[in-house]
mmCIF entry with sequence, helices, sheets and N, C-alpha, C, O atoms, coordinates in Angstrom:
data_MODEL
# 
_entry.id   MODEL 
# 
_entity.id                         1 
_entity.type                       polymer 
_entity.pdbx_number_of_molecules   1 
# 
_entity_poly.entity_id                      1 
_entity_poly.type                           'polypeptide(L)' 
_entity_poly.nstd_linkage                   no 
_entity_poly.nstd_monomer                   no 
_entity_poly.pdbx_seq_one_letter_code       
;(UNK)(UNK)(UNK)(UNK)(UNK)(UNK)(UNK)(UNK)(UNK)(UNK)(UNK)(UNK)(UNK)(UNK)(UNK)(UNK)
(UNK)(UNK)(UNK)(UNK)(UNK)(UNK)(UNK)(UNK)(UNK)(UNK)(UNK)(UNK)(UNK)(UNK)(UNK)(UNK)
(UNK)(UNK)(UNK)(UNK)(UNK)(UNK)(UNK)(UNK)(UNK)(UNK)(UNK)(UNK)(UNK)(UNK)(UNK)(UNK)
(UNK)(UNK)(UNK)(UNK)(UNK)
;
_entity_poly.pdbx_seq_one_letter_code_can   XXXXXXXXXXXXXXXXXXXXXXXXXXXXXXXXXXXXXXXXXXXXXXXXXXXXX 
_entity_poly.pdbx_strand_id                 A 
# 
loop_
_entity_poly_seq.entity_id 
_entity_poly_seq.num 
_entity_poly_seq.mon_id 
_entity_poly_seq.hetero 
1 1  UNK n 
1 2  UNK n 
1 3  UNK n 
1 4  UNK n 
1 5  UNK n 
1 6  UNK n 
1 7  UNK n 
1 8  UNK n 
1 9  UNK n 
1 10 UNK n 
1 11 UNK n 
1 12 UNK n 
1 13 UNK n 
1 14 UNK n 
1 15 UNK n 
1 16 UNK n 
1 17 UNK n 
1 18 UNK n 
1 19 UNK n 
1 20 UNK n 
1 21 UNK n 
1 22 UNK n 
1 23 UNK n 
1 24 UNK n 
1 25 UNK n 
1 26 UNK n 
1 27 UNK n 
1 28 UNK n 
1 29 UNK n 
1 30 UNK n 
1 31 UNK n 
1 32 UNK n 
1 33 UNK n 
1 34 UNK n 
1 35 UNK n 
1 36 UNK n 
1 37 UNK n 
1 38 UNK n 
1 39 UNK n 
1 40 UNK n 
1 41 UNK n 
1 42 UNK n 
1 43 UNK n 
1 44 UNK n 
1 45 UNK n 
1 46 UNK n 
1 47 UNK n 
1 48 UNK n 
1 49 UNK n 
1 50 UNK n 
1 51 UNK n 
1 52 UNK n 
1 53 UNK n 
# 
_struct_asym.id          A 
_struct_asym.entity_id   1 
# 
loop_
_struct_conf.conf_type_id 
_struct_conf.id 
_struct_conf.pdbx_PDB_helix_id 
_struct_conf.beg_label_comp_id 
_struct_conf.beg_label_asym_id 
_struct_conf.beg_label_seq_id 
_struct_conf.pdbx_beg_PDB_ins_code 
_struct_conf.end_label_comp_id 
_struct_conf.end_label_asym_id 
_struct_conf.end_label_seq_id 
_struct_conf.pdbx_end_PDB_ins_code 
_struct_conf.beg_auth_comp_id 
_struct_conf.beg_auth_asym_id 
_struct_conf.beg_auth_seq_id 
_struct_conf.end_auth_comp_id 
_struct_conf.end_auth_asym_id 
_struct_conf.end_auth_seq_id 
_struct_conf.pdbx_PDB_helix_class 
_struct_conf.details 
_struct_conf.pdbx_PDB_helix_length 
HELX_P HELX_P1 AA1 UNK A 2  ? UNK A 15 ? UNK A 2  UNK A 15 1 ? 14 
HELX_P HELX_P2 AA2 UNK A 21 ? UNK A 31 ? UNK A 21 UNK A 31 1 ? 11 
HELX_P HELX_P3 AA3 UNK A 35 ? UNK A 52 ? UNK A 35 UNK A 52 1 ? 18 
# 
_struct_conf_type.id          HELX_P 
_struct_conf_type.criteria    ? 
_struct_conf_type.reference   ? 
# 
loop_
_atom_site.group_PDB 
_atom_site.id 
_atom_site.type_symbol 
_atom_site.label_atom_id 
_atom_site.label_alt_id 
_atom_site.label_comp_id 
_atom_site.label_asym_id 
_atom_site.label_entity_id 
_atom_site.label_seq_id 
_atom_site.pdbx_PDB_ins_code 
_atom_site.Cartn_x 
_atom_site.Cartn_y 
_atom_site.Cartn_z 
_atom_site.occupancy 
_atom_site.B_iso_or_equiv 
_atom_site.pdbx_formal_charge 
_atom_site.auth_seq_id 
_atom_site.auth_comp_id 
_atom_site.auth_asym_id 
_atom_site.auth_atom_id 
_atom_site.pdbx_PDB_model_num 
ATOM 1   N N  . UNK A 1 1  ? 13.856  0.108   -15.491 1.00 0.00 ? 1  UNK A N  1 
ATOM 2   C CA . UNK A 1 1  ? 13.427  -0.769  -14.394 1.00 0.00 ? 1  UNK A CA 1 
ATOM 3   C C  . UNK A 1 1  ? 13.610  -0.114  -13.021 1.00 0.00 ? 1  UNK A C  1 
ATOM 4   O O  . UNK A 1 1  ? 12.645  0.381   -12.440 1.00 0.00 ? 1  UNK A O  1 
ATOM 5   N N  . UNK A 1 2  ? 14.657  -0.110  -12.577 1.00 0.00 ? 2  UNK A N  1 
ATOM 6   C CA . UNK A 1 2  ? 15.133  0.961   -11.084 1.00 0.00 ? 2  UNK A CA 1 
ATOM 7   C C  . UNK A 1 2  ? 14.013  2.110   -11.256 1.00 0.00 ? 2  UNK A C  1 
ATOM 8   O O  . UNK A 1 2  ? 13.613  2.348   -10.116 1.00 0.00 ? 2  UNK A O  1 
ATOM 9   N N  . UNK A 1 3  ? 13.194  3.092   -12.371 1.00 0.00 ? 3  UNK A N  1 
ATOM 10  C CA . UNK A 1 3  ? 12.965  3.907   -12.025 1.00 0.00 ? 3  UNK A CA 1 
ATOM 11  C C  . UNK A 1 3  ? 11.471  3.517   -11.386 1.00 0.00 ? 3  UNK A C  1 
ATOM 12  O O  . UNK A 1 3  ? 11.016  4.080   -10.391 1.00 0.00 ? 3  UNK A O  1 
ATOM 13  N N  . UNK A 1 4  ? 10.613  2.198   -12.305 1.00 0.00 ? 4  UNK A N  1 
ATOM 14  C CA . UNK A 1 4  ? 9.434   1.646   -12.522 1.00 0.00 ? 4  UNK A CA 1 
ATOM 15  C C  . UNK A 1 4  ? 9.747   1.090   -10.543 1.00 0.00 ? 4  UNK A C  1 
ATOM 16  O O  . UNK A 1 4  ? 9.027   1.716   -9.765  1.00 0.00 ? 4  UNK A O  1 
ATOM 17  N N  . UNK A 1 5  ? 10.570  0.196   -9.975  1.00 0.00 ? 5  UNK A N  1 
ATOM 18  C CA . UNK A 1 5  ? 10.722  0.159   -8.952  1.00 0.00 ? 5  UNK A CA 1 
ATOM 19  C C  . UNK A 1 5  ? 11.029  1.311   -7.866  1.00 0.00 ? 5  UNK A C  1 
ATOM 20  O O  . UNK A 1 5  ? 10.884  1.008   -6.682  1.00 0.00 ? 5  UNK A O  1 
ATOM 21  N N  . UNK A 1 6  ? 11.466  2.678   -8.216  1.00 0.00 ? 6  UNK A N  1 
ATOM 22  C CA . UNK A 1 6  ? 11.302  3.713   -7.347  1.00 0.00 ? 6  UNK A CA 1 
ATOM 23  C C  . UNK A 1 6  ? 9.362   3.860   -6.987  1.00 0.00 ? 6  UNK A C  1 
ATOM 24  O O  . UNK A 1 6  ? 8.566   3.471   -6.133  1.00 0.00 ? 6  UNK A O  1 
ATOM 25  N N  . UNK A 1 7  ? 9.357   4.471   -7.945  1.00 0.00 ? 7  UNK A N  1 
ATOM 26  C CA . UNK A 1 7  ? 7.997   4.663   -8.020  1.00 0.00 ? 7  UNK A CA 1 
ATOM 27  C C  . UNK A 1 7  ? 7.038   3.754   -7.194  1.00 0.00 ? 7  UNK A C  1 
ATOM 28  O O  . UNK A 1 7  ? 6.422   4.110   -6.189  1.00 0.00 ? 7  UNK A O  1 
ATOM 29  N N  . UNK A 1 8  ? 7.015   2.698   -7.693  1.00 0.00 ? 8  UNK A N  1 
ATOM 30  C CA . UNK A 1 8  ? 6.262   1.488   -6.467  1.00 0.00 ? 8  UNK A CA 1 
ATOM 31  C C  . UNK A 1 8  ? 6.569   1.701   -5.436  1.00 0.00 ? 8  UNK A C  1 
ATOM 32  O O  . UNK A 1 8  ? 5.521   1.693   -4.790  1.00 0.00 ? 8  UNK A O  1 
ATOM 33  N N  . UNK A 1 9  ? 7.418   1.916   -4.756  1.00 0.00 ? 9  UNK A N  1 
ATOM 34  C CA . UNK A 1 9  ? 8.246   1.981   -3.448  1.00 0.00 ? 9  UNK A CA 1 
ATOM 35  C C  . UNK A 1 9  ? 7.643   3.586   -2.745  1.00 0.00 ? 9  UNK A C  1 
ATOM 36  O O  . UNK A 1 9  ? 7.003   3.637   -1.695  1.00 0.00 ? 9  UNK A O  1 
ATOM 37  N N  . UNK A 1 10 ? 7.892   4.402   -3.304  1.00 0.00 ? 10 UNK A N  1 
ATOM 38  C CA . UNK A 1 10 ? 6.992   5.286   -3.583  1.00 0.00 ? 10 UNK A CA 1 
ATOM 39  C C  . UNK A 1 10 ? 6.003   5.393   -2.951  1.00 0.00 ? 10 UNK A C  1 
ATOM 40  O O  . UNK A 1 10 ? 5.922   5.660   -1.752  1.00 0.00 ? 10 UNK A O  1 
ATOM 41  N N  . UNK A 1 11 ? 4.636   5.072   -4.152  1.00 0.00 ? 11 UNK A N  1 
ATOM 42  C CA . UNK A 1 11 ? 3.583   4.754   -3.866  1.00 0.00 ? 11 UNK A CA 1 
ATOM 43  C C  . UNK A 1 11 ? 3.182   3.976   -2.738  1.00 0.00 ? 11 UNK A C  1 
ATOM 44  O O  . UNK A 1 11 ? 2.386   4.508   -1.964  1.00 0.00 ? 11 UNK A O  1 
ATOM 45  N N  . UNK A 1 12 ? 3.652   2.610   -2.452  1.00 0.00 ? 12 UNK A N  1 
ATOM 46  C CA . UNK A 1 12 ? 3.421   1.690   -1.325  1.00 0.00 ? 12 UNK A CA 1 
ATOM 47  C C  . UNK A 1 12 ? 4.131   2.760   0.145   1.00 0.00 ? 12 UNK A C  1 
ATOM 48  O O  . UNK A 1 12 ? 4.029   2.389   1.314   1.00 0.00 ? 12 UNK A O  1 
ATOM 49  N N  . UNK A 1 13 ? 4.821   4.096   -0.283  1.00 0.00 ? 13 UNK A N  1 
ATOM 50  C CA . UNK A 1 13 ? 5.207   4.593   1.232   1.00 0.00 ? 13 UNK A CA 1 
ATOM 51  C C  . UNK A 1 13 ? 4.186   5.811   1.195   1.00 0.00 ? 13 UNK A C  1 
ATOM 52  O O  . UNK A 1 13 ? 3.944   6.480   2.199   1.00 0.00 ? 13 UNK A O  1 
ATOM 53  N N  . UNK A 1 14 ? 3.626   6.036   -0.012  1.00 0.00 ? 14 UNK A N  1 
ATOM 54  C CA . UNK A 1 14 ? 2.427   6.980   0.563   1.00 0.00 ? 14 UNK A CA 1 
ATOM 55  C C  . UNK A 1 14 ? 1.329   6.326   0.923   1.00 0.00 ? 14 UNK A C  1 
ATOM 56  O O  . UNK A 1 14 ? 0.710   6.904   1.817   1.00 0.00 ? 14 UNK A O  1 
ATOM 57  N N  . UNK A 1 15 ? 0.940   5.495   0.613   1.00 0.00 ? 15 UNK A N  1 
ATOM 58  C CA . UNK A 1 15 ? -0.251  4.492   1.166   1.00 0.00 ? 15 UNK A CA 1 
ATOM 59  C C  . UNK A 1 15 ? -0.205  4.016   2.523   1.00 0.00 ? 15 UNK A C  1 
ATOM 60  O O  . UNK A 1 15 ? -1.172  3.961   3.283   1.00 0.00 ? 15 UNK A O  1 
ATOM 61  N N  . UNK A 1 16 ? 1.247   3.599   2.840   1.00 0.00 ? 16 UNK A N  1 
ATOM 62  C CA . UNK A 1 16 ? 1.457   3.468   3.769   1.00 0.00 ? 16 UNK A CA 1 
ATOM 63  C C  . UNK A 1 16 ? 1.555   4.844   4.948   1.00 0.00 ? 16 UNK A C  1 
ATOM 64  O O  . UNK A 1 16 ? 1.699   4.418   6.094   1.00 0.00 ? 16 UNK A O  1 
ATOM 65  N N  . UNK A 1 17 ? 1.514   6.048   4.873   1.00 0.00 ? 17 UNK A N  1 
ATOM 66  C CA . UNK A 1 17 ? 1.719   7.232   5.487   1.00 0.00 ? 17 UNK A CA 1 
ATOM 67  C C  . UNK A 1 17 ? 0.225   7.655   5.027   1.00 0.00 ? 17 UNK A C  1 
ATOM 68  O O  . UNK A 1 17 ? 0.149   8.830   5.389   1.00 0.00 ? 17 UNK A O  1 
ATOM 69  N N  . UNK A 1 18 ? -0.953  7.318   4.441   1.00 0.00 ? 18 UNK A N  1 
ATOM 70  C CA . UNK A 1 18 ? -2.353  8.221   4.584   1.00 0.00 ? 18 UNK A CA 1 
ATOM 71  C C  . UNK A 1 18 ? -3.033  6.818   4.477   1.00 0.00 ? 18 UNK A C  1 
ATOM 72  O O  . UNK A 1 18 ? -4.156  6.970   3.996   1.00 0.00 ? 18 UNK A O  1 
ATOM 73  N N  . UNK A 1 19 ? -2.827  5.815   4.686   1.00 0.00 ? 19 UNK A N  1 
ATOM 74  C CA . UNK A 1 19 ? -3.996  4.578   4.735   1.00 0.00 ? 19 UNK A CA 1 
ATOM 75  C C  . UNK A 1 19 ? -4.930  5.072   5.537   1.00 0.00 ? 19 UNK A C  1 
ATOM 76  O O  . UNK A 1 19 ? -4.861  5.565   6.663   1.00 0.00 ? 19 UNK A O  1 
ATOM 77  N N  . UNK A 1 20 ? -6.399  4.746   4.331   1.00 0.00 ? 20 UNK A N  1 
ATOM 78  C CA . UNK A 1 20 ? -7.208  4.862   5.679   1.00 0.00 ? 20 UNK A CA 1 
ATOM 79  C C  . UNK A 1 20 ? -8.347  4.333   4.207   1.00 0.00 ? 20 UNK A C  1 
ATOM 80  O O  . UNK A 1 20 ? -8.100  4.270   3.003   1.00 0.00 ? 20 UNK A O  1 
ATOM 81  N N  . UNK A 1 21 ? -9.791  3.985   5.102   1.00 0.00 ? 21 UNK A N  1 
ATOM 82  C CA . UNK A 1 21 ? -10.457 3.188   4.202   1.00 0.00 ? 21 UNK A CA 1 
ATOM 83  C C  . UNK A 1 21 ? -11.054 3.603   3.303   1.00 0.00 ? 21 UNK A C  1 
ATOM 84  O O  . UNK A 1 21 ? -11.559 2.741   2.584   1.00 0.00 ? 21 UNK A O  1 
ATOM 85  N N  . UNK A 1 22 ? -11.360 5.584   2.781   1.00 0.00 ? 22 UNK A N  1 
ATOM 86  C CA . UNK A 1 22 ? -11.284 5.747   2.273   1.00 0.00 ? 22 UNK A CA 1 
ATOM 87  C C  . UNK A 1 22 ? -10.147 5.555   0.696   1.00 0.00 ? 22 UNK A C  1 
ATOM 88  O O  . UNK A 1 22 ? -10.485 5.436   -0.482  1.00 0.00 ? 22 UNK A O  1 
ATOM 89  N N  . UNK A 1 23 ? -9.165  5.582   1.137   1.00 0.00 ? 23 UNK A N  1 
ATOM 90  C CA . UNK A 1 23 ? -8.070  5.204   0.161   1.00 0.00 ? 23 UNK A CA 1 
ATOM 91  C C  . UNK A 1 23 ? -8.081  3.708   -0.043  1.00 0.00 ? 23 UNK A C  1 
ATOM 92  O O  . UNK A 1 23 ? -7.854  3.243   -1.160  1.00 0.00 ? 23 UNK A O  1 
ATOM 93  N N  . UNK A 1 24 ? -8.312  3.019   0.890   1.00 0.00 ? 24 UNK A N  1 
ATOM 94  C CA . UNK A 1 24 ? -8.318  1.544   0.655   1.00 0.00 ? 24 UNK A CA 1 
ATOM 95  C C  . UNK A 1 24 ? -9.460  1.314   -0.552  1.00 0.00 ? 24 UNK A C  1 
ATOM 96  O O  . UNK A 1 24 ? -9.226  0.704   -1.595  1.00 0.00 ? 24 UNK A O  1 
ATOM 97  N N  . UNK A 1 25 ? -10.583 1.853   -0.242  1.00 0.00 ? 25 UNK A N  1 
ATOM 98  C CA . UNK A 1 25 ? -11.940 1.892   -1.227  1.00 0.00 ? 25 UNK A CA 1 
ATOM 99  C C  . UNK A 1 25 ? -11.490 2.563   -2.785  1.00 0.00 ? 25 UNK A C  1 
ATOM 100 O O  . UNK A 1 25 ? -12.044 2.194   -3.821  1.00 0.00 ? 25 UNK A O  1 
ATOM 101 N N  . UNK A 1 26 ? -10.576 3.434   -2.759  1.00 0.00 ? 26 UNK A N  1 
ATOM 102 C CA . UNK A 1 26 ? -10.253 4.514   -3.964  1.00 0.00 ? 26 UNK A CA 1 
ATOM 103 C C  . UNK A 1 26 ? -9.136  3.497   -4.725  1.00 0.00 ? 26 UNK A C  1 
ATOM 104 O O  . UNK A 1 26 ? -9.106  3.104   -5.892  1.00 0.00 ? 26 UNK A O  1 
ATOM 105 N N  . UNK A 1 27 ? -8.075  3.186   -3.394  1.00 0.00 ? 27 UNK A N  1 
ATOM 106 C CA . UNK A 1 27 ? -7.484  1.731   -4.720  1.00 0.00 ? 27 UNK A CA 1 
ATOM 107 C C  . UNK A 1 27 ? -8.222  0.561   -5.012  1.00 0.00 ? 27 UNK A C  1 
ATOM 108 O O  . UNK A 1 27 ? -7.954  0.167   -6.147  1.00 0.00 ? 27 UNK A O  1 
ATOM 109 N N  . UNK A 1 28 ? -9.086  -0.179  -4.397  1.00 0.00 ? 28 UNK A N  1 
ATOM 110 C CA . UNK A 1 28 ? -9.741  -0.973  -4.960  1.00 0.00 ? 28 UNK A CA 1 
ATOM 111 C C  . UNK A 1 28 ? -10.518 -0.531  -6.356  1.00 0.00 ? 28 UNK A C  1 
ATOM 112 O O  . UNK A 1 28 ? -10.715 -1.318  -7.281  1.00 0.00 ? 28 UNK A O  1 
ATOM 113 N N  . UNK A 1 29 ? -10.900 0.769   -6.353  1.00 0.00 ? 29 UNK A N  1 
ATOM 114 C CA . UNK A 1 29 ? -11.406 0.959   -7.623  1.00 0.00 ? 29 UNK A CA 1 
ATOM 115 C C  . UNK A 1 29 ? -10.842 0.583   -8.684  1.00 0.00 ? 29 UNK A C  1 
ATOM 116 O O  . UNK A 1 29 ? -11.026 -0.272  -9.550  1.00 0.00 ? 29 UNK A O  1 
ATOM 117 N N  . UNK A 1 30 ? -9.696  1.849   -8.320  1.00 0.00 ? 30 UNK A N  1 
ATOM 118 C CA . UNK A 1 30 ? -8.358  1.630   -9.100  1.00 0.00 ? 30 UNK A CA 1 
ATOM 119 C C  . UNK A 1 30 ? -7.751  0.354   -10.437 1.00 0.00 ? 30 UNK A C  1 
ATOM 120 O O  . UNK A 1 30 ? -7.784  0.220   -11.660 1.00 0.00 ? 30 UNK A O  1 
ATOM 121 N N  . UNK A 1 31 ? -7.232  -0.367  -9.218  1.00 0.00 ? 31 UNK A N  1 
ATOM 122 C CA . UNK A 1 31 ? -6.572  -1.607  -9.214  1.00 0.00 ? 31 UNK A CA 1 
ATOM 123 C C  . UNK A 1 31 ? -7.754  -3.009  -9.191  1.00 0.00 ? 31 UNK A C  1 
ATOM 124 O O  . UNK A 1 31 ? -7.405  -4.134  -9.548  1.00 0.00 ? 31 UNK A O  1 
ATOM 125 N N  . UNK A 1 32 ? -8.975  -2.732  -8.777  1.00 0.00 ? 32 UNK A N  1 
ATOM 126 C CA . UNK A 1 32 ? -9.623  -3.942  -8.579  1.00 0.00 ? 32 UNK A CA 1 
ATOM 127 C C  . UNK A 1 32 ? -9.062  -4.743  -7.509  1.00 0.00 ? 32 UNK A C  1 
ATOM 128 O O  . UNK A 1 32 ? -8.217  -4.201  -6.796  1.00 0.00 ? 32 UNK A O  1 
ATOM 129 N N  . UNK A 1 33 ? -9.412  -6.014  -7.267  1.00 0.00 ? 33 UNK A N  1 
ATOM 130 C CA . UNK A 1 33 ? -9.310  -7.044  -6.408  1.00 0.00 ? 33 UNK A CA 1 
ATOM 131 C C  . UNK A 1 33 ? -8.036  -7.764  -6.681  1.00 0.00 ? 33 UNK A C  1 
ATOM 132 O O  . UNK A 1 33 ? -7.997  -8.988  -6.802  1.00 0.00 ? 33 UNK A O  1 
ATOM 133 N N  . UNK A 1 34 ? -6.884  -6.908  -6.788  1.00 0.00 ? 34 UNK A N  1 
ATOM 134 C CA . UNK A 1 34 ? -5.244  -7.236  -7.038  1.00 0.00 ? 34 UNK A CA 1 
ATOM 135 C C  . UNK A 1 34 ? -4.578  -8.127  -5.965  1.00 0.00 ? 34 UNK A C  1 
ATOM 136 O O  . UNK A 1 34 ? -3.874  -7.621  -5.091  1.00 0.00 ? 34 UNK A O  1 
ATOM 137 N N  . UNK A 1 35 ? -4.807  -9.471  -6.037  1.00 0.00 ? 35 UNK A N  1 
ATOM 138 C CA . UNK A 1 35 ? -3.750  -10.066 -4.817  1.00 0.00 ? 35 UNK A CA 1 
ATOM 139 C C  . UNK A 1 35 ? -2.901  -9.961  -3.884  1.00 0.00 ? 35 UNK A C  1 
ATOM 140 O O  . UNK A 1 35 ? -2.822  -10.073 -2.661  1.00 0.00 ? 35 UNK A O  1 
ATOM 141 N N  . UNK A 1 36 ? -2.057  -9.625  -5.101  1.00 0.00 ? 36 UNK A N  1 
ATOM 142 C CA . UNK A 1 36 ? -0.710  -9.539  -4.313  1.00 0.00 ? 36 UNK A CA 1 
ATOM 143 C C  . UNK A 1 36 ? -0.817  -7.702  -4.030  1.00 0.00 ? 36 UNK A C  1 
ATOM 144 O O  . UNK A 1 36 ? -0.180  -7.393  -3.023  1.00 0.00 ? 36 UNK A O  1 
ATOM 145 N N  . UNK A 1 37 ? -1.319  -6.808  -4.552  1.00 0.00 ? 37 UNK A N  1 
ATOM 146 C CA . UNK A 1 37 ? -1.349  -5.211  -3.937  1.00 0.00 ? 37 UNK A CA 1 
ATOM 147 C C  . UNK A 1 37 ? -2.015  -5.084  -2.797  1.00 0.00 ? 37 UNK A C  1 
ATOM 148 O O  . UNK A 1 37 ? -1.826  -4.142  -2.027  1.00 0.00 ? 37 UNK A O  1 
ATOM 149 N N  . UNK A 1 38 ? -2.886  -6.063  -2.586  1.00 0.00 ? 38 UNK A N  1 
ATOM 150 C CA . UNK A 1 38 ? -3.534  -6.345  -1.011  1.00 0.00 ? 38 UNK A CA 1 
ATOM 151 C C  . UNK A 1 38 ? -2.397  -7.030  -0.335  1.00 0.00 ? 38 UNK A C  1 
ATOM 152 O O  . UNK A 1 38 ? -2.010  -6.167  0.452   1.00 0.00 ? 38 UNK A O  1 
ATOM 153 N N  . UNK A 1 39 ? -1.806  -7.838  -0.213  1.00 0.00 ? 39 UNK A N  1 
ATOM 154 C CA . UNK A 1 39 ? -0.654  -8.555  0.340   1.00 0.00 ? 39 UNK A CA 1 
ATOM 155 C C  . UNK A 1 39 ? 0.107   -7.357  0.654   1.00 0.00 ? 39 UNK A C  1 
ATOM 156 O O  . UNK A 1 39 ? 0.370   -7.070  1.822   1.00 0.00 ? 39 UNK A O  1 
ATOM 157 N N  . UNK A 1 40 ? 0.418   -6.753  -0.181  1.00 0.00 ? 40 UNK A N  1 
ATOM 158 C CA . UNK A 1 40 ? 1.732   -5.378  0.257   1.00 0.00 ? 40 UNK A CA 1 
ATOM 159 C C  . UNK A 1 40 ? 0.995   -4.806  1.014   1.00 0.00 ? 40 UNK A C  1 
ATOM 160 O O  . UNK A 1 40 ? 1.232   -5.080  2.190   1.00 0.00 ? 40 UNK A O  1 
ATOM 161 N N  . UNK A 1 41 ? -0.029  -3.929  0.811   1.00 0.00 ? 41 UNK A N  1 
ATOM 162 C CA . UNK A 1 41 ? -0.475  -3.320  1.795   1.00 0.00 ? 41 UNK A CA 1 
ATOM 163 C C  . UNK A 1 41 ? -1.052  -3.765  3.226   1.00 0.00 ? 41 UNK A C  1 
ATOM 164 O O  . UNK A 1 41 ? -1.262  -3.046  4.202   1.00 0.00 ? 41 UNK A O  1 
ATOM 165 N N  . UNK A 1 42 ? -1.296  -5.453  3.052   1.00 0.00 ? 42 UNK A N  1 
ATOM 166 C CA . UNK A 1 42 ? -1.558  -5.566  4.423   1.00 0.00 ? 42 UNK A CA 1 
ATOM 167 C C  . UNK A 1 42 ? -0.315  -5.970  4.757   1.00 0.00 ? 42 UNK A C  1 
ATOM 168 O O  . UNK A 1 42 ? -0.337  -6.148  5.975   1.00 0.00 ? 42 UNK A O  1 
ATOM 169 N N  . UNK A 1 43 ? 1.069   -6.280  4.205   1.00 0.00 ? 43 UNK A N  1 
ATOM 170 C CA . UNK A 1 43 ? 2.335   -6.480  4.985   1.00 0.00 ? 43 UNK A CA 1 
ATOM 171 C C  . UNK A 1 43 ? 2.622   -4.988  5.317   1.00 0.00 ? 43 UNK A C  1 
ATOM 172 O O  . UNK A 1 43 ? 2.809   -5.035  6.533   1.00 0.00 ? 43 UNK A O  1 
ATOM 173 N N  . UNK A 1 44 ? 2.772   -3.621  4.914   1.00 0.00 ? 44 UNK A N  1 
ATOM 174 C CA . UNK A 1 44 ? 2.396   -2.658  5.333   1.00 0.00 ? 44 UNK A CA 1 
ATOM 175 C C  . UNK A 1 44 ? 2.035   -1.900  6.302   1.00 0.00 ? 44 UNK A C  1 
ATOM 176 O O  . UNK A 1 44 ? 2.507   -0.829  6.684   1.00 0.00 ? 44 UNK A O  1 
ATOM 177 N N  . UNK A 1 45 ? 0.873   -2.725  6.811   1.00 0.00 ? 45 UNK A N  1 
ATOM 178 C CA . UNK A 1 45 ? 0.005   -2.016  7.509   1.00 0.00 ? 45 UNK A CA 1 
ATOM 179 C C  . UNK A 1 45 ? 0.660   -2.978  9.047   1.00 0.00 ? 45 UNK A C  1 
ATOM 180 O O  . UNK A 1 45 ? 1.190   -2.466  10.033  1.00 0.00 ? 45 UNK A O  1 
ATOM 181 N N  . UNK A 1 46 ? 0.421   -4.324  8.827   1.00 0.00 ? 46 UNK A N  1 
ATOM 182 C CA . UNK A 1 46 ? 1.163   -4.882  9.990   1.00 0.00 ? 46 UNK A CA 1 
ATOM 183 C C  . UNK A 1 46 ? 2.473   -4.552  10.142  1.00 0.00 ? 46 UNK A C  1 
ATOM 184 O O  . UNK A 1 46 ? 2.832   -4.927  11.258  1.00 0.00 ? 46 UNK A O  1 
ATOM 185 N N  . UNK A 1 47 ? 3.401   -4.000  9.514   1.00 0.00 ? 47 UNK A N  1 
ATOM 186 C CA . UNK A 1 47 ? 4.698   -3.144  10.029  1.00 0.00 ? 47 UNK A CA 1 
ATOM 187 C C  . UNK A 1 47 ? 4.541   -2.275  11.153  1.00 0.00 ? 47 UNK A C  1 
ATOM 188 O O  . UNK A 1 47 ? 4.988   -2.323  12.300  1.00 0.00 ? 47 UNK A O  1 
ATOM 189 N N  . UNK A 1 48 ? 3.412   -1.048  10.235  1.00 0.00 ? 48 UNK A N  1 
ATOM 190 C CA . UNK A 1 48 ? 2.850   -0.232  10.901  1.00 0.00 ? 48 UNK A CA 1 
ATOM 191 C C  . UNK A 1 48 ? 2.831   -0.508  12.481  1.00 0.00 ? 48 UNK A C  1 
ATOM 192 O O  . UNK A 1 48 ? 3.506   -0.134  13.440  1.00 0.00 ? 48 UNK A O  1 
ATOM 193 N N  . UNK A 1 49 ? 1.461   -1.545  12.233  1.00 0.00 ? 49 UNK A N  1 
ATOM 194 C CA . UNK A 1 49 ? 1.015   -1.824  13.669  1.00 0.00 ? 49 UNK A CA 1 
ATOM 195 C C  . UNK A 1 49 ? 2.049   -2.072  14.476  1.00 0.00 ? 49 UNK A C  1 
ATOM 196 O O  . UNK A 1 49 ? 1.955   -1.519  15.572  1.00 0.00 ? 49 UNK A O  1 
ATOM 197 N N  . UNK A 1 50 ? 3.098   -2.784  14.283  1.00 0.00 ? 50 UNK A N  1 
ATOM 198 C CA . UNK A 1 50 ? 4.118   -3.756  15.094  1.00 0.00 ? 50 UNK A CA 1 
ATOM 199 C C  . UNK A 1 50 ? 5.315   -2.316  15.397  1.00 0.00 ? 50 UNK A C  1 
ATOM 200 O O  . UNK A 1 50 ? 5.725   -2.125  16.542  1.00 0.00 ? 50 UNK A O  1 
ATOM 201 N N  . UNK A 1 51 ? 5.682   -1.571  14.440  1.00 0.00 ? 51 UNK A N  1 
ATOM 202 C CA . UNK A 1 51 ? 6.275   -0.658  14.783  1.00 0.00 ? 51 UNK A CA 1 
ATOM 203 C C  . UNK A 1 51 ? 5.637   0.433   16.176  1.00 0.00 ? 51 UNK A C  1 
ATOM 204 O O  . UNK A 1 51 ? 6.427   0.756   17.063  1.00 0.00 ? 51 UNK A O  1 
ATOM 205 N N  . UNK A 1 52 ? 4.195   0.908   16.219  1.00 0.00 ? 52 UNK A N  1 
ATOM 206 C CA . UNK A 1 52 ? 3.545   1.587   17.049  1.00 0.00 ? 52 UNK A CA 1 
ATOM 207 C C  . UNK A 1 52 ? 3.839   0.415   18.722  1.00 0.00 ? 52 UNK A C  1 
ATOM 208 O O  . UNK A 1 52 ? 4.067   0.926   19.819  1.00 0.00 ? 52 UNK A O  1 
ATOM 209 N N  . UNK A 1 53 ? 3.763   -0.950  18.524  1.00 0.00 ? 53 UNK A N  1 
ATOM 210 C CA . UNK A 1 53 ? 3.472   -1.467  19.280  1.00 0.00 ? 53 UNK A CA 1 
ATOM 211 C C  . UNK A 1 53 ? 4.725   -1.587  20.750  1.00 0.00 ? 53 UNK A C  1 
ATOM 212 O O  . UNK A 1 53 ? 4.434   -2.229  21.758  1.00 0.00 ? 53 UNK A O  1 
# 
């Protein structure tokens, strides 16, 4: 479990460090129209923003 949760954590910090809509388009392939993986990434992305701000 801890390792299955590294990994996510992971992933959601490289997405978060190369987002862009190419990749947004490449996980939708991916993953499809995933709820809650849109939720992370747009809590994510508004970090982002709010951190720059």
């Amino acid at each position: 479990m801890p390792s299955i949760n590294a990994s996510l954590i992971i992933s959601l910090l490289i997405l978060e460090t190369c987002f862009s809509s190419l990749n947004a388009h490449f996980m939708e392939k991916v993953f499809g129209r995933v709820g809650w993986l849109e939720f992370l990434l747009n809590q994510s992305q508004c970090r982002n923003i709010k951190r720059h701000i």
